[in-house]
C-alpha positions in Angstrom: 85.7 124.9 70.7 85.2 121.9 73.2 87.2 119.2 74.1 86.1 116.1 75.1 87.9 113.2 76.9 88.6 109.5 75.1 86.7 106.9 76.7 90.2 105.0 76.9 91.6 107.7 79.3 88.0 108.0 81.6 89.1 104.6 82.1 92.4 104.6 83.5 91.3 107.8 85.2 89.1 105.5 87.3 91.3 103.4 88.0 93.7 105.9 88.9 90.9 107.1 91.6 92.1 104.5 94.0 94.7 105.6 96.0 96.6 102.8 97.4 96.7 99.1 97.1 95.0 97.1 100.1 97.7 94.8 100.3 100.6 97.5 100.2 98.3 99.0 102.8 98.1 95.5 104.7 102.0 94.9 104.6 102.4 98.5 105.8 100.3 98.0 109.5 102.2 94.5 109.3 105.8 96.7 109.5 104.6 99.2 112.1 103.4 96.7 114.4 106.8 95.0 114.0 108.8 98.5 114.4 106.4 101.4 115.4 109.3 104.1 115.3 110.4 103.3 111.5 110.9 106.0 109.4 108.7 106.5 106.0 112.4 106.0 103.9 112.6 102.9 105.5 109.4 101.9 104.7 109.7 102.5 101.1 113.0 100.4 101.1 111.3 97.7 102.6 108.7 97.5 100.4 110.0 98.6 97.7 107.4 101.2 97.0 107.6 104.8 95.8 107.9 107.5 99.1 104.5 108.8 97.0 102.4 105.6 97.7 103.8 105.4 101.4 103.0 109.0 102.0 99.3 108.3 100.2 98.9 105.0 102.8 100.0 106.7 105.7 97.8 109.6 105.2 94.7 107.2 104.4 95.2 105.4 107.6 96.0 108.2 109.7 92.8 109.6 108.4 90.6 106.8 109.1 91.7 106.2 112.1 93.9 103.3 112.0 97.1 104.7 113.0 98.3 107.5 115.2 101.6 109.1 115.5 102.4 109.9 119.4 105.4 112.1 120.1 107.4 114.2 117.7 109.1 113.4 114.4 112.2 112.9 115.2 111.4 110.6 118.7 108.1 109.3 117.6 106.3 106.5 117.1 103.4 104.8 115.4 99.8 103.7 117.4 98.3 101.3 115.6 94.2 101.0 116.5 92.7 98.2 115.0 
């Protein structure tokens, strides 16, 4: 027997595809250039955001390049590179 998907939920799996919102993304670098050592918590307070999207931005922008975290966890901070 095969099972094939609804063209309804290919949709939304499309859409789910993209990771982040630029604009979360945007208010994110706008907060760590303000306070480099804030903690992901506090970012998600601030914006109001789930810890899961923070965690998916700050991954996408560490990967790409745009952000690097110097020092350790708990003394750390964020380099922005723009």
């Amino acid at each position: 027997m095969k099972f094939t998907a609804l063209q309804s939920s290919k949709a939304l799996n499309s859409k789910a595809s993209k990771p982040h919102d630029e604009a979360l993304e945007k208010r994110v670098l706008a907060i760590l250039k303000e306070n480099p050592q804030i903690k992901q918590a506090d970012l998600v307070s601030a914006l109001d955001s789930s810890r899961t999207m923070i965690q998916r931005i700050m991954k996408a922008l560490s990967d790409s390049g745009r952000i690097e975290r110097k020092g350790g966890k708990r003394y750390g901070y964020w380099e922005i590179h723009e």
